[in-house]
VOPAGU-2260 file (C-alpha; in pm, 1 decimal, decimal comma):
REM VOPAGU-2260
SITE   aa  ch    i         X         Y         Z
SITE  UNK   A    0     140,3    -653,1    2719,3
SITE  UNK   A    1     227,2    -508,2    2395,3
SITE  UNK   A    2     -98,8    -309,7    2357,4
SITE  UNK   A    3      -5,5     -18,3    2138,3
SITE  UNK   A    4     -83,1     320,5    2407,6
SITE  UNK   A    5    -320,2     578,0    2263,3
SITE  UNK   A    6     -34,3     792,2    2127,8
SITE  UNK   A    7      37,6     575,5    1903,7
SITE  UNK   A    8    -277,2     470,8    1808,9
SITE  UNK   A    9    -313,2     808,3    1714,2
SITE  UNK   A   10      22,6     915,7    1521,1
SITE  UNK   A   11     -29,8     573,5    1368,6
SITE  UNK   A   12    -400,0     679,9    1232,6
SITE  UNK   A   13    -312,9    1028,2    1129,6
SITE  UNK   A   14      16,8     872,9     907,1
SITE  UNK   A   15    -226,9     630,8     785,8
SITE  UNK   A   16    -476,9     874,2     688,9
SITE  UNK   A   17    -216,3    1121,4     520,6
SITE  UNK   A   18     -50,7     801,8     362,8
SITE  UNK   A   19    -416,7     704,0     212,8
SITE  UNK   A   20    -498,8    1046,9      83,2
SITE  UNK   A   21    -149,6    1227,7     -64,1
SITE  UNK   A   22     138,6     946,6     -67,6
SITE  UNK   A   23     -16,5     639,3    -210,8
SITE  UNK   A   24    -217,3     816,1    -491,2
SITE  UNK   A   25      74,3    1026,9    -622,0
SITE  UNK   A   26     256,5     669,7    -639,2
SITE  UNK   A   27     261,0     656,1   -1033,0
SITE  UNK   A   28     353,1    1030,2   -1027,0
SITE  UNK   A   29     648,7     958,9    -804,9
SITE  UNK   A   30     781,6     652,2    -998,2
SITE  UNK   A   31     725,0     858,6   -1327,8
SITE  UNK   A   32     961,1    1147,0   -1200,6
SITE  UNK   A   33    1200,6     896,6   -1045,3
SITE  UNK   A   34    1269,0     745,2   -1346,2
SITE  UNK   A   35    1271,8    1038,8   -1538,0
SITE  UNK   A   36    1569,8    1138,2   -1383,5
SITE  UNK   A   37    1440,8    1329,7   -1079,8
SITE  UNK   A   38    1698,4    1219,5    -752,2
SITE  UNK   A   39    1398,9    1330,4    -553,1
SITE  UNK   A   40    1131,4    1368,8    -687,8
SITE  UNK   A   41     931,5    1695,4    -707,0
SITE  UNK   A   42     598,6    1548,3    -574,8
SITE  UNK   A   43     802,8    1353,7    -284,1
SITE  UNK   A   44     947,2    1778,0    -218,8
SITE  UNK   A   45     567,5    1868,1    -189,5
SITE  UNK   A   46     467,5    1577,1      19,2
SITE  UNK   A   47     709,5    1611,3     233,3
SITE  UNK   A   48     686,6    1940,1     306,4
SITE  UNK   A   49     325,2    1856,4     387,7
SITE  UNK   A   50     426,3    1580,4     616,6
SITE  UNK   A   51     666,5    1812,4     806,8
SITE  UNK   A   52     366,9    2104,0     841,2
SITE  UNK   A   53     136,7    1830,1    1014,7
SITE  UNK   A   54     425,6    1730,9    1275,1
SITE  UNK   A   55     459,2    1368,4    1104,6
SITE  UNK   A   56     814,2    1384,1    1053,1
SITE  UNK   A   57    1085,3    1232,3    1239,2
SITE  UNK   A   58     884,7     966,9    1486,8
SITE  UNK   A   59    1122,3     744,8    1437,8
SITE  UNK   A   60    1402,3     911,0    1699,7
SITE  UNK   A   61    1274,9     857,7    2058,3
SITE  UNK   A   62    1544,8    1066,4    2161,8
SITE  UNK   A   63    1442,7    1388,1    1998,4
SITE  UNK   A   64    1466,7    1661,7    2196,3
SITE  UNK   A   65    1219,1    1972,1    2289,9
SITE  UNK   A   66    1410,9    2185,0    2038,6
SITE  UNK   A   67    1447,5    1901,4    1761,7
SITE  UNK   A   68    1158,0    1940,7    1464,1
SITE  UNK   A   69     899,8    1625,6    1512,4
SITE  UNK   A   70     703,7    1419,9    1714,0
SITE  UNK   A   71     878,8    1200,0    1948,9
SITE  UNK   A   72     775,5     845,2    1965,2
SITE  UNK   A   73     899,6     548,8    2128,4
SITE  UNK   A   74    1056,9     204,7    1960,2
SITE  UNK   A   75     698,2      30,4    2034,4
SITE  UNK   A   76     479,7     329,5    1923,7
SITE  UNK   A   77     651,8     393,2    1619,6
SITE  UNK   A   78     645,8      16,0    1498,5
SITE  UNK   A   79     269,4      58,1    1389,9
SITE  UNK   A   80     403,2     360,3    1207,1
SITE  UNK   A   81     657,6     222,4    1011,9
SITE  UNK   A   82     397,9     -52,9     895,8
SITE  UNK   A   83     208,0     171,7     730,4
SITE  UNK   A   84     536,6     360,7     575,2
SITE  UNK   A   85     652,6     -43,1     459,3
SITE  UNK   A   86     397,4     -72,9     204,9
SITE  UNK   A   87     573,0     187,3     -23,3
SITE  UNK   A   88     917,0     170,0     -70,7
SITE  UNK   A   89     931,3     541,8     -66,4
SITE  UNK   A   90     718,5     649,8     197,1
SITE  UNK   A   91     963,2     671,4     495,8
SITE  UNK   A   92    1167,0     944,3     289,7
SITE  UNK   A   93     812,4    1185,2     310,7
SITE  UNK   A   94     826,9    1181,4     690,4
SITE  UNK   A   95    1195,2    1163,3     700,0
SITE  UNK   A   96    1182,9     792,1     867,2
SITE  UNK   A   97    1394,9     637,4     676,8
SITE  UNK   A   98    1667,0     433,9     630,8
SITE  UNK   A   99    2003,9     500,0     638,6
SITE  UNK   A  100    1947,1     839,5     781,1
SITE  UNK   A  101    1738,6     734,2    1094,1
SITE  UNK   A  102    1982,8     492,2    1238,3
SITE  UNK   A  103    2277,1     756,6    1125,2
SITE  UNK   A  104    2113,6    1036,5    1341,3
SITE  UNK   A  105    2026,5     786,0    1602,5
SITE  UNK   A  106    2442,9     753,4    1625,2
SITE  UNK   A  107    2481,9    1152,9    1581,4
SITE  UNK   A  108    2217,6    1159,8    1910,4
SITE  UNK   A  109    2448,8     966,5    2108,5
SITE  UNK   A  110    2770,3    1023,5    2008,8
SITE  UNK   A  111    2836,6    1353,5    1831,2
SITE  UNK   A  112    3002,6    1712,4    1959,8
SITE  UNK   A  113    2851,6    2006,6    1957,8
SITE  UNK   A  114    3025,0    2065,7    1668,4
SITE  UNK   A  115    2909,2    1723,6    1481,8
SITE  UNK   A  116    2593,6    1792,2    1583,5
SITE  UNK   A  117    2546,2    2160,1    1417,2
SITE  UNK   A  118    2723,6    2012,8    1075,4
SITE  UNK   A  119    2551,5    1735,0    1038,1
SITE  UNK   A  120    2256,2    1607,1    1267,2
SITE  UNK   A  121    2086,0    1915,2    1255,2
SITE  UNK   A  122    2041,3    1946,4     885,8
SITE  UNK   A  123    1953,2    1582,5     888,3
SITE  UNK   A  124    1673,9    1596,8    1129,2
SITE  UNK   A  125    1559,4    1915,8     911,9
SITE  UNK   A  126    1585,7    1709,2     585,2
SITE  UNK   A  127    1845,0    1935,7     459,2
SITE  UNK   A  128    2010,8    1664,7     311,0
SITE  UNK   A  129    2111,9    1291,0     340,8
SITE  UNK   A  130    2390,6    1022,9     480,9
SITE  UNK   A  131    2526,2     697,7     416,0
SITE  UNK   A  132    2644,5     445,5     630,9
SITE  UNK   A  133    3011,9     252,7     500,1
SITE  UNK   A  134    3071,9    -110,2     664,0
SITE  UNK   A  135    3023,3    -367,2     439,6
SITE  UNK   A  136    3344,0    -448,8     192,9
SITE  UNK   A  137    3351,0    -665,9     -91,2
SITE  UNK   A  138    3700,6    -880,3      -1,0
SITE  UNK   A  139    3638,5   -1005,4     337,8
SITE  UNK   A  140    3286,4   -1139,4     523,0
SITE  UNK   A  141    3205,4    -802,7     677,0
SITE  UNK   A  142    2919,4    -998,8     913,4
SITE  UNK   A  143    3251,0   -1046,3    1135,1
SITE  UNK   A  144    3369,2    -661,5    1228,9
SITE  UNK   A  145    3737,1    -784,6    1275,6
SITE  UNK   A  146    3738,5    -858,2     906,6
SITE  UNK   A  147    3728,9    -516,7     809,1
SITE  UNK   A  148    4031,7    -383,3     594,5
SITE  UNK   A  149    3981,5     -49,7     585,0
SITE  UNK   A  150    4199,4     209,9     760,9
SITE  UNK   A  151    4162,9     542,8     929,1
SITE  UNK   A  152    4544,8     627,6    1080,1
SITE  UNK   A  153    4623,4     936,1    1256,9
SITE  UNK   A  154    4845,3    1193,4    1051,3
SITE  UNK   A  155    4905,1    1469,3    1252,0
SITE  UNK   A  156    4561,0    1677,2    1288,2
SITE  UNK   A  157    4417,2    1459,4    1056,6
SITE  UNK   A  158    4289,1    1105,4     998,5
SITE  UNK   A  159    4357,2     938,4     674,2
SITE  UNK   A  160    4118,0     696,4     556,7
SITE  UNK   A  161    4203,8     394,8     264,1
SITE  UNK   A  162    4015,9     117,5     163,4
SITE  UNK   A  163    3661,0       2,5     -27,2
SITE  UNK   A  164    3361,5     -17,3      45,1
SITE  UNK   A  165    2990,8    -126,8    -108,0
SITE  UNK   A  166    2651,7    -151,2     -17,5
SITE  UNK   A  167    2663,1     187,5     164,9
SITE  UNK   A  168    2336,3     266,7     100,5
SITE  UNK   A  169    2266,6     592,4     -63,8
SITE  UNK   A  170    2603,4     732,3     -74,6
SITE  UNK   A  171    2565,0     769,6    -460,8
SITE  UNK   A  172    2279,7     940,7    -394,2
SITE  UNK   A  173    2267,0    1337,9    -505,7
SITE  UNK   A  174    2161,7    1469,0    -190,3
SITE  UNK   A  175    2348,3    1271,4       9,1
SITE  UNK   A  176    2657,7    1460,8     145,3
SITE  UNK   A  177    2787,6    1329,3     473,7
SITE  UNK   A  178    2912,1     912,1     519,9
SITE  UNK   A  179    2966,8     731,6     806,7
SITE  UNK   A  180    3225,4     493,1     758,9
SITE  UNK   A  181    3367,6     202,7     983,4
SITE  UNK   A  182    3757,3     116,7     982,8
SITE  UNK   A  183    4045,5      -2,5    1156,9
SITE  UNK   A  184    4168,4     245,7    1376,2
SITE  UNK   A  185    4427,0      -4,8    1555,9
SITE  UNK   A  186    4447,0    -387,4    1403,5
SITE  UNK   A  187    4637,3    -441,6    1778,3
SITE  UNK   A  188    4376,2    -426,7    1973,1
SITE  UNK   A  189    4125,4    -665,3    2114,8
SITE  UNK   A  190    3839,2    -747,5    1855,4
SITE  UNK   A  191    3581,7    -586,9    1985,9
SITE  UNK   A  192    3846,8    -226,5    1988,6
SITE  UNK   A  193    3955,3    -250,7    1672,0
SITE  UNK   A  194    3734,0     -46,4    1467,3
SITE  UNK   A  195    3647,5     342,4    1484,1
SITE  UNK   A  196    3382,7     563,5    1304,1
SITE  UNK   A  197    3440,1     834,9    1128,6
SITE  UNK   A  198    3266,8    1125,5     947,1
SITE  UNK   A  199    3348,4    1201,0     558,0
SITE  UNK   A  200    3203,2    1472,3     369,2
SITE  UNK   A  201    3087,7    1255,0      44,4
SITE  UNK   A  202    3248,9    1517,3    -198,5
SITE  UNK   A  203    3587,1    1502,1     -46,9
SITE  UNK   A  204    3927,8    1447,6    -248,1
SITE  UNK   A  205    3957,7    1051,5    -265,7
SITE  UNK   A  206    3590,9     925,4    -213,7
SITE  UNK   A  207    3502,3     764,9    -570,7
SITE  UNK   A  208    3199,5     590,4    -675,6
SITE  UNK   A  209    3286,2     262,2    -824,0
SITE  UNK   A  210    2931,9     158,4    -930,5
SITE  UNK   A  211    2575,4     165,6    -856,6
SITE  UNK   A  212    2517,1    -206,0    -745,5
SITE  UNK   A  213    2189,6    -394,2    -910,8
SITE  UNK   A  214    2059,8    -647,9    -679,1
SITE  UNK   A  215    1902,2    -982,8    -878,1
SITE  UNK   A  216    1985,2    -724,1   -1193,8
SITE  UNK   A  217    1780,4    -456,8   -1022,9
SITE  UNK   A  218    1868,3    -128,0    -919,2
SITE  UNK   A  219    1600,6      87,0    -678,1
SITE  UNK   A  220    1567,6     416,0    -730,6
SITE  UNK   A  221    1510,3     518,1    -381,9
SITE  UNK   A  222    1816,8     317,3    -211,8
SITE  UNK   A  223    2120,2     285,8    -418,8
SITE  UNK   A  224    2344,3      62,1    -297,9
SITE  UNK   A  225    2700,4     170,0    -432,3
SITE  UNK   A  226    3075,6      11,8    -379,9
SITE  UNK   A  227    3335,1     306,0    -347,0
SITE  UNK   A  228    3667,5     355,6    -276,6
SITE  UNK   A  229    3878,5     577,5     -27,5
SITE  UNK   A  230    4216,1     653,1    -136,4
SITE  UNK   A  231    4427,5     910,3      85,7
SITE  UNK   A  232    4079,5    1068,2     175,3
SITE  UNK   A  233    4186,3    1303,9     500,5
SITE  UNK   A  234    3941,6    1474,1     727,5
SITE  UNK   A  235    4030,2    1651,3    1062,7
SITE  UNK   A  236    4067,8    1462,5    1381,1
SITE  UNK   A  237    3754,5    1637,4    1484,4
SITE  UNK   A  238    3563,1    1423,8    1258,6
SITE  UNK   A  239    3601,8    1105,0    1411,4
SITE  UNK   A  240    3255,6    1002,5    1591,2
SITE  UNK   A  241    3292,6     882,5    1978,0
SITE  UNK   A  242    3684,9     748,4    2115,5
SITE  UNK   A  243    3927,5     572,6    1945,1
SITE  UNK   A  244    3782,9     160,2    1921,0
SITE  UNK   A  245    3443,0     248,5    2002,0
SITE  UNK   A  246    3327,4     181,2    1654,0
SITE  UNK   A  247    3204,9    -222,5    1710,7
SITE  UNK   A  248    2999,9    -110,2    2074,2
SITE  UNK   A  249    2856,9     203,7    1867,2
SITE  UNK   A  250    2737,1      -8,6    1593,3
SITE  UNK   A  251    2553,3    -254,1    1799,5
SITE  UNK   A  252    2369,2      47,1    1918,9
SITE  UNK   A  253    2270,6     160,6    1585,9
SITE  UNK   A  254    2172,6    -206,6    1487,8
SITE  UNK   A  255    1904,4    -225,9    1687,5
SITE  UNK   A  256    1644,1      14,5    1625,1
SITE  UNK   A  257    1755,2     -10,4    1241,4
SITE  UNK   A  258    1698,0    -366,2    1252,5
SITE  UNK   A  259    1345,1    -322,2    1424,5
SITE  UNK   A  260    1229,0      -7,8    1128,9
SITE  UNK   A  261    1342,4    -265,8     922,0
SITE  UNK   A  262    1131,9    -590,2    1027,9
SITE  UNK   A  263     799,4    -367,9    1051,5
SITE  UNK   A  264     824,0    -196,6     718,9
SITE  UNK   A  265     871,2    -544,5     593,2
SITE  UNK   A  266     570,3    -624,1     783,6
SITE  UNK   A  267     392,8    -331,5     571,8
SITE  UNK   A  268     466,3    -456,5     261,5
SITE  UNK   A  269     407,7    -833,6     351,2
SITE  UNK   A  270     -11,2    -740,3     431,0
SITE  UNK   A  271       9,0    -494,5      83,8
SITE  UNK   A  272      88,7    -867,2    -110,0
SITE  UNK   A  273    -158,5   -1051,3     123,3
SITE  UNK   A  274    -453,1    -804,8       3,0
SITE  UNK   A  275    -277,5    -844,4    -346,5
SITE  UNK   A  276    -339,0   -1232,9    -371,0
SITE  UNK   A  277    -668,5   -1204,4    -190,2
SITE  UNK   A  278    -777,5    -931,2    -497,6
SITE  UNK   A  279    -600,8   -1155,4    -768,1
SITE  UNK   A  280    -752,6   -1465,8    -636,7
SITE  UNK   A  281   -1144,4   -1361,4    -595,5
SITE  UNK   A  282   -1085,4   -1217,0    -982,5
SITE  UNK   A  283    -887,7   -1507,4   -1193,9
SITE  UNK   A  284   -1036,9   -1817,8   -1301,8
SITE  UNK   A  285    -908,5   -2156,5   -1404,2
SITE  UNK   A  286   -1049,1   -2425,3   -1538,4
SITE  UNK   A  287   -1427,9   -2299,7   -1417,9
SITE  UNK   A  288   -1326,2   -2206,7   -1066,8
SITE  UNK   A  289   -1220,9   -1932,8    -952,3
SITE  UNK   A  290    -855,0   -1918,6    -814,1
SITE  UNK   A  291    -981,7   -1815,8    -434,3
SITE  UNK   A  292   -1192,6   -2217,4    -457,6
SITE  UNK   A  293    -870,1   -2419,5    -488,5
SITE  UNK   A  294    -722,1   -2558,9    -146,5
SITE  UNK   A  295    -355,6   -2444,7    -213,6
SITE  UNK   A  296    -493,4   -2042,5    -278,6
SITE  UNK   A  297    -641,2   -2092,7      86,8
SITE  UNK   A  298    -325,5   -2225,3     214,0
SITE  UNK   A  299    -162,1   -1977,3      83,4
SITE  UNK   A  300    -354,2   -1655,0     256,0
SITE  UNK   A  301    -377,2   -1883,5     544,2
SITE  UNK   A  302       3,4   -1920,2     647,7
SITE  UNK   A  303      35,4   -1573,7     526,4
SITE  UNK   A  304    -224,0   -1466,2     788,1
SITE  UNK   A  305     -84,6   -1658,9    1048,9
SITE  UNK   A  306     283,8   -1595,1    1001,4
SITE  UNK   A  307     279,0   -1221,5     980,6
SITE  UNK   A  308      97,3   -1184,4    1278,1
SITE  UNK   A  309     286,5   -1383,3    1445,3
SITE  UNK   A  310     623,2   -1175,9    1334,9
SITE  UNK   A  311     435,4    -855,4    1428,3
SITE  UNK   A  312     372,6    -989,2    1826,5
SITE  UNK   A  313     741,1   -1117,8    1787,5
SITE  UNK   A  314     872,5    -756,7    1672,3
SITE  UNK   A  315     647,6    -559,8    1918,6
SITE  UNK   A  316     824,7    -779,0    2207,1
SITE  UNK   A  317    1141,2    -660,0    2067,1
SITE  UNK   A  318    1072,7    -337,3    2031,1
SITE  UNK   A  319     905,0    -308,2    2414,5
SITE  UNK   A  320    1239,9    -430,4    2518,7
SITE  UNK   A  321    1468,1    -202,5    2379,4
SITE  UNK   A  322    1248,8      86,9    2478,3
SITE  UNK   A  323    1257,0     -75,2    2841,6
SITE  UNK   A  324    1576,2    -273,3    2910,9
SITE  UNK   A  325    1776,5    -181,3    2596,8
SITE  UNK   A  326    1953,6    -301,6    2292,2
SITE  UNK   A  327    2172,8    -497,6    2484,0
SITE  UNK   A  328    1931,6    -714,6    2659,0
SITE  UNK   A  329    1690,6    -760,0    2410,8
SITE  UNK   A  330    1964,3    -900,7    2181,7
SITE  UNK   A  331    1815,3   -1255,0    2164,0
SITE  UNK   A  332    1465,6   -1084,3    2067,9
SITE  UNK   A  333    1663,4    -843,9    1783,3
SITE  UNK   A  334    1769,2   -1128,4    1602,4
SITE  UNK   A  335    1496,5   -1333,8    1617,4
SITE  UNK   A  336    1269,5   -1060,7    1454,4
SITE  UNK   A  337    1582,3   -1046,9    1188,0
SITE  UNK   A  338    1543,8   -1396,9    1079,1
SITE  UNK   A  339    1166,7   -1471,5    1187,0
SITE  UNK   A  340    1075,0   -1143,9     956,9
SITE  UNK   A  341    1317,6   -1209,4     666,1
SITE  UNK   A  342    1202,4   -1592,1     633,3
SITE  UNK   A  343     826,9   -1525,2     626,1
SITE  UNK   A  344     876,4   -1164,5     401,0
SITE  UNK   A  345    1023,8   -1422,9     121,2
SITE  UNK   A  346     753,4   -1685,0     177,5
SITE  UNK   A  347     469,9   -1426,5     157,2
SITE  UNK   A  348     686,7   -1263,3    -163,0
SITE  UNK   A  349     704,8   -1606,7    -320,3
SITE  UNK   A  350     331,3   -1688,0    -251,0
SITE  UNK   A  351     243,4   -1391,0    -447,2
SITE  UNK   A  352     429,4   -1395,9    -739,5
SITE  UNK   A  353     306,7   -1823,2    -731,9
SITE  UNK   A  354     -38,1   -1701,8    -721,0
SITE  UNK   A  355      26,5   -1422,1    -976,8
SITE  UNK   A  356     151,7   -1627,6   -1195,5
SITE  UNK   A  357     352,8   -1471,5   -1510,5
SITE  UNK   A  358     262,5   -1143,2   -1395,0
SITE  UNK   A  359     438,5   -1243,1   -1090,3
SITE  UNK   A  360     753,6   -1239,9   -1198,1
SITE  UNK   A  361     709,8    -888,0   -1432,7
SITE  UNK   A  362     787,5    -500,0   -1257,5
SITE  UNK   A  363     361,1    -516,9   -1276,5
SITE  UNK   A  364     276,1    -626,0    -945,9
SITE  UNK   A  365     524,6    -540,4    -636,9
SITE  UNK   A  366     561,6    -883,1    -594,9
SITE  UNK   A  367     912,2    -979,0    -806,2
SITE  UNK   A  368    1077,6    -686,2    -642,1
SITE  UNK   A  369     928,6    -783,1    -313,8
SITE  UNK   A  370    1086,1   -1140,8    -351,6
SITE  UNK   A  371    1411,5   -1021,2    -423,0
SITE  UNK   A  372    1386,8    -732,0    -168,6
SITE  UNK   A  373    1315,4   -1038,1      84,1
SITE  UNK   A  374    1582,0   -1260,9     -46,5
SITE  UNK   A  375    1834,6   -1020,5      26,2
SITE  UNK   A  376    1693,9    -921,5     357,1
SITE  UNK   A  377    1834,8   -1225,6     489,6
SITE  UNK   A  378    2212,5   -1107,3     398,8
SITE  UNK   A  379    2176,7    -736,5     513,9
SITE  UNK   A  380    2258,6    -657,1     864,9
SITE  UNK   A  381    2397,8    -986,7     944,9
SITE  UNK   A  382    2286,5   -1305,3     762,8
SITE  UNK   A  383    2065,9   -1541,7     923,5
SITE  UNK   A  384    2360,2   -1795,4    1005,2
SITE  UNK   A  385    2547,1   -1489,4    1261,2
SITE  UNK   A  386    2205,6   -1462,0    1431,8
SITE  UNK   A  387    2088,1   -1798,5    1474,5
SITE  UNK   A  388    2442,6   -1866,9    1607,0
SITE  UNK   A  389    2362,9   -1516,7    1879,8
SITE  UNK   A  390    2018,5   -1671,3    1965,0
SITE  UNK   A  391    2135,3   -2009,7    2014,4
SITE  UNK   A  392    2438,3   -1881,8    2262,3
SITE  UNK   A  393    2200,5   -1651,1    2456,1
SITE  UNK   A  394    1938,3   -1919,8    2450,3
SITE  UNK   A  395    2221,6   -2153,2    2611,1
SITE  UNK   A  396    2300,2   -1887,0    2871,5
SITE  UNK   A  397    1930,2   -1807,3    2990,2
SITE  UNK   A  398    1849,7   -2224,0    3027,5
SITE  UNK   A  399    1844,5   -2369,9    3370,3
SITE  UNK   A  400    1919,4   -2753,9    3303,4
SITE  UNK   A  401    1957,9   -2862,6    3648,7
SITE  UNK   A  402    1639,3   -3059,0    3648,7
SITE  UNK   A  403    1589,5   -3212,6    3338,5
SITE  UNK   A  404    1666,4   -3542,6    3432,5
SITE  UNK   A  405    1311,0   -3630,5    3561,8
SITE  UNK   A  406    1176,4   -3547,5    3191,1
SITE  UNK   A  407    1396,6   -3883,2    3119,2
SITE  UNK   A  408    1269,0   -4235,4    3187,1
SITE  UNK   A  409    1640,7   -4437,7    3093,9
């Protein structure tokens, strides 16, 4: 059912092939220019520019148009893709797959004005510059949408916007220059009404940048994740994205796909630290064996094996449903990838840095940042708890229990 169609077999071979030869041997020359100060780095310019010359560039968007730079691929053909961009945390941005800017023009796609759409989504599908995406606050549990503090209220022809935010990924970021932000457009309303989108230049009078978060005391260089604050920020009426309340139903649609890129470049990574311990294993010894001979080293690779593939069937199902039937009913399947995927990316992280011992746990292998990447994949977009509670309830809903009684022998 979810064998990949030859389209994508053959995107997913060319990426792989440009990924093998130009991205993942300029790796060292990227993180040397990253942390030399470079926002983007020169050699991720070149590559990039490369990417976009070979028509690799924005397959993550099935709904590009005929007049949209890229190559259009579905949810299911692009999940090999975004394998392959997983296993370097800065590959997407070459091709321009990556988060927050896919799921952000994803939203622009189906929700913007003509207007919105020439200021902002078209320089983002040309790479022109970046976006953020503003949810999450730091005084309430932002899982639950009708937490949210922040305001936007009408002023005349303008919307005013007030509150904090953090973990908007990116919006510290120097190219970054447009943020979506989610807020309480009328605390009246029914739950699910509430909230509103709206689009803030990221220079404008009142948007401040707090702080550049570390997570587990380490900050990325490719996705900042910064707290900020919007005091008396005011942007025309014109800015706000969809109606008035639509902001929760317009977030579930962004959710989706972002949640699938998400799972398979996770996925990516997970078979990078799998070839890792099987390289680190069949070249250590202890105590006149070599690591690879000892039961637990088997076990190890083993469940590794076993548990990824699984995940990958598990997120190909998904992503065959949305492209099918939709976000909506493939909800169940969306956050079971989110918690099947975050649980076994930690387990394969931990195995790694286990098996590499106290190299594990240094910035030597990708294996500590891995673990903590993993660790905190099961807090971002929704912790496990809110979808175990969704796949439960669904689960409830689907079951036919009429019968069950002639399973029982009391």
């Amino acid at each position: 059912m979810f064998e990949l169609p030859a389209k994508a077999i053959a995107v997913r071979d060319e990426v792989e092939a440009f990924f093998n030869a130009r991205v993942l041997p300029n790796n060292k020359v990227w993180l040397q220019q990253a942390h030399a100060g470079q926002s983007t780095p020169e050699i991720e310019q070149t590559l990039r520019a490369e990417a976009r010359e070979l028509g690799l560039w924005n397959m993550a968007l099935p709904r590009l148009s005929e007049n949209e730079p890229g190559t259009k691929l579905s949810n299911l053909e692009f999940a090999a893709v975004a394998e392959v961009l997983g296993r370097l945390e800065w590959a997407s941005r070459v091709f321009n797959c990556h988060a927050p800017d896919v799921p952000n023009m994803e939203l622009l796609q189906l929700f913007a004005t003509q207007q919105q759409t020439e200021q902002w989504l078209n320089p983002l599908l040309e790479g022109e510059f970046g976006s953020a995406f503003a949810m999450t606050e730091p005084g309430v549990a932002s899982s639950d949408p009708v937490n949210l503090e922040t305001t936007i209220v009408r002023d005349g022809d303008e919307y005013v916007i007030n509150g904090r935010k953090w973990f908007a990924s990116n919006a510290s970021h120097a190219n970054t220059e447009l943020i979506i932000l989610v807020g309480v457009t009328d605390a009246k309303e029914k739950k699910s009404k509430r909230q509103s989108m709206i689009l803030i230049p990221r220079h404008a009078a009142g948007v401040e940048v707090v702080r550049n978060l570390p997570v587990f005391e380490h900050q990325s260089v490719t996705n900042l994740h910064p707290e900020l604050t919007f005091t008396d920020v005011r942007v025309p009426v014109e800015n706000l994205l969809g109606q008035p309340g639509e902001g929760f139903a317009m977030g579930q649609a962004r959710l989706g796909p972002a949640r699938l890129h998400h799972c398979m470049r996770a996925i990516g990574e997970c078979e990078v630290l799998i070839s890792l311990m099987l390289k680190r294993s069949t070249e250590r010894t202890t105590f006149g064996k070599r690591v690879d001979e000892y039961s637990s080293t088997q076990e190890a690779i083993s469940l590794s094996r076993i548990e990824i593939d699984q995940c990958r069937l598990l997120v190909m199902q998904a992503a065959h449903l949305i492209d099918t039937v939709g976000n909506k009913v493939a909800r169940k399947q969306i956050s079971m990838i989110k918690v099947a995927v975050a649980r076994v990316y930690q387990q394969i992280a931990d195995r790694a840095v286990q098996l590499y011992g106290a190299k594990g746990v240094t910035d030597d292998t990708p294996a500590a940042r891995a673990f903590a990447k993993a660790r905190a994949f099961r807090i971002y977009d929704g912790p496990d708890e809110v979808h175990l509670q969704t796949i439960a309830r669904l689960e409830a809903g689907e079951q036919s229990l009429d019968n069950l009684q002639h399973y029982l022998y009391e």
